[in-house]
C-alpha positions, 0 to 999 in steps of 0.5 A: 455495445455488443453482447461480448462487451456486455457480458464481459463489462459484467463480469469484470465488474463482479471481479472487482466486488469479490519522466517518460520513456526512458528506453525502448525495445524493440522498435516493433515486435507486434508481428512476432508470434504470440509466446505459448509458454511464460519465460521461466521467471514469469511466477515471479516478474509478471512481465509476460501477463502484463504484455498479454493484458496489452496487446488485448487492449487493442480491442475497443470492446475489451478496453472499454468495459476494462475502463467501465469495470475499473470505475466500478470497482469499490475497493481503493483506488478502483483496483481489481484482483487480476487473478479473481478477474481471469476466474469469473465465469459460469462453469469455465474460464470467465470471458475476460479470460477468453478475450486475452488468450484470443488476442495472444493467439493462445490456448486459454488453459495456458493463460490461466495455468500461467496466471495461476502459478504467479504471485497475487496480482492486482490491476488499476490505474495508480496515477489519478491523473491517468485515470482521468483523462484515460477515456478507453482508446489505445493510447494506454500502458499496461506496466509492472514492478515487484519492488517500489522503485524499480523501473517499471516495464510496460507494454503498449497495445502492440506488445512493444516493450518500454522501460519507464522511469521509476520517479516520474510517470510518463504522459501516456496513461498507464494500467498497472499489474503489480503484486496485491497491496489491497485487502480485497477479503469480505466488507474490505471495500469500506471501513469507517472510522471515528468523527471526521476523518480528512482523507479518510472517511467519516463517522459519528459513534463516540469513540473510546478512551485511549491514545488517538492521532488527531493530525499528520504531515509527511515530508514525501509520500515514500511511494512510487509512483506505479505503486499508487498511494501511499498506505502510511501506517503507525505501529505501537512498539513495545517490549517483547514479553521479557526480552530486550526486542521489541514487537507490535502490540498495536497497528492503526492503518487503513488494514487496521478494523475500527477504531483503529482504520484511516487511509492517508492518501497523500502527505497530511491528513486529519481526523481522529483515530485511535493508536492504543486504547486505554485498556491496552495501555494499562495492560503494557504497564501492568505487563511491562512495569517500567518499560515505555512504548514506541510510536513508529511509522511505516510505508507498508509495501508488502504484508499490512499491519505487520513491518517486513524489513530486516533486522540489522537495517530496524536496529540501526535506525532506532540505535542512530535516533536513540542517540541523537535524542538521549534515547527519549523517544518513547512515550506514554500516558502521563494523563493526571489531575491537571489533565489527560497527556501522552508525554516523552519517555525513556525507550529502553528496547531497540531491537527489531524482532523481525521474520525475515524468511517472510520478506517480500520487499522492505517496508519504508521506515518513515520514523519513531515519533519524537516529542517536539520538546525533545526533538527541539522542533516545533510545527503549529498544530502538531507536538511529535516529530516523526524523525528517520534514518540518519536523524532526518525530520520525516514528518510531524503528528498530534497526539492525543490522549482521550 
């Protein structure tokens, strides 16, 4: 490899420590004159970075320390913060920076002015599959969404513009550029958690009492699939101050710090990880004599640990489950002399304290748990029964009081 490929194979790497096709046009514009100024959307669909991060990819150095530096990269799902990656550089714009303006013919203060005034972006490979089998040559995509579920829009090597399917990957490997999901903030590469964590990674420090998801199942992993894994997360829902709303007293997701961290990563996943710990609990009832708590899980698709959806949508998803359940779906710890139990009790608050003005995309809502006597269903091994909008079954958990 040459200097350039080893400086920038170098500087990528320390960036990141801090259906097919279904329309194509045009059939070629690889010989259009590169763009010198964003298009006036281009803060908010970064469809113009990504076209340039492509067309640099028709060089072999730049494509192969890219592929090295994604390997590389110790955050999950070997993603790398796209802004960061432009900045690196001793006294002056990195050389990542340099190789895309040269390939665009563009001047790199214009790069990073426009890569500055756009949303927080994220790069890496979201289908493992593509991971896989993308050995560096240039049959490879660099695509981009802002919300889950859109079509995709990508660009090949050449510039050419493709829409792919917002279900389906396509078979050409694809590079995704799409707004941050990941908490790349100091120590964020890697968190522990409590005893042997399926899917999640692993410890051996005794955890405290408390109320501990023990096992998972999801019916769909609610994510697309340029959006990479799901980021499953189960909030603690529970009376706000004393008013008749609801708000998150407790988040446990893979933002969440120990003892409340694991990472699902696809449908099931088993371990121990605590939800609400016994201090916790005791203080709600102290604070909220009476009133019961909420287990609720979400597919987080913009801020972790905080649920951005909007406030109608929230209240009538809780009114239709609380209807169909006789408004049995909350909990608590009704742990005794005969033994230590998280049971069903009654829910009294169902309505969403949301902070609209700060939505970026909605957060899937998967379901408020339900305990299986209620919910009438039964799965060996788990006893709550994740239940979502219009009464549909979403998944299964066990819950357990420690």
């Amino acid at each position: 490899m040459s200097r350039f490929g080893l400086t920038l194979a170098a500087s990528l790497i320390l960036a990141a420590g801090c259906s097919e096709r279904r329309s194509i046009t045009p059939p070629d514009d690889s010989r259009l004159a590169p763009a010198t100024a964003p298009p006036a959307a281009a803060a908010q669909r970064p469809e113009h970075l990504a076209r340039l991060v492509a067309r640099a990819l028709a060089q072999p150095e730049f494509r192969a320390s890219l592929r090295a530096s994604l390997d590389a990269s110790p955050y999950r799902e070997h993603k790398i913060h796209f802004q960061r990656l432009l900045e690196t550089g001793a006294g002056g714009p990195g050389p990542v920076l340099r190789a895309i303006a040269a390939a665009n013919g563009i001047a790199g203060e214009a790069l990073a002015a426009e890569a500055g005034t756009a949303i927080p972006l994220e790069l890496y490979m979201p289908v493992p599959s593509h991971r896989a089998a993308w050995s560096g040559d240039d049959r490879v995509l660099v695509a981009t969404a802002l919300h889950d579920g859109e079509a995709p829009v990508a660009f090949d090597t050449k510039g050419r513009r493709t829409v792919l399917d917002p279900r389906v990957p396509p078979a050409t490997p694809v590079i995704a550029l799409v707004p941050v999901e990941t908490d790349f903030g100091p120590g964020a590469a890697r968190l522990p958690c409590y005893e042997s964590c399926g899917g999640g990674g692993g410890g051996t420090t005794a955890p405290p009492p408390g109320l501990y998801m023990t096992k998972a199942h999801f019916v769909d992993d609610f994510e697309g699939w340029l959006k990479g894994s799901p980021e499953f997360e189960v909030h603690i829902l529970g009376q706000r101050a004393q008013t008749d709303s609801l708000t998150t007293y407790q988040c446990a997701g893979e933002a969440a710090g120990t003892p409340y961290y694991f990472d699902q990563n696809g449908k099931d996943w088993s371990g121990a990880v605590m939800l609400f710990n016994a201090a916790q609990i005791a203080a709600y009832n102290t604070a909220h004599p009476n009133q019961n708590f909420r287990v609720f899980v979400v597919e987080d698709d913009d801020t972790a640990c905080q649920i951005k959806a909007d406030r109608t949508l929230v209240d009538g998803f809780l009114d239709g489950i609380d209807a169909a359940f006789g408004g049995l779906t909350a909990g608590n710890d009704s742990s005794g002399v005969l033994g230590k139990a998280f049971k069903r009790a009654p829910a009294f608050q169902r309505l969403w304290a949301a902070v609209t003005t700060l939505i970026k995309t909605n957060d899937e809502l998967v379901g408020n748990a339900v305990e299986d006597a209620v919910a009438v269903a039964a799965y060996p091994g788990f006893n709550w029964i994740v239940q979502g909008k219009n009464n549909v079954t979403n998944g299964w958990i066990n819950l357990e009081v420690r």
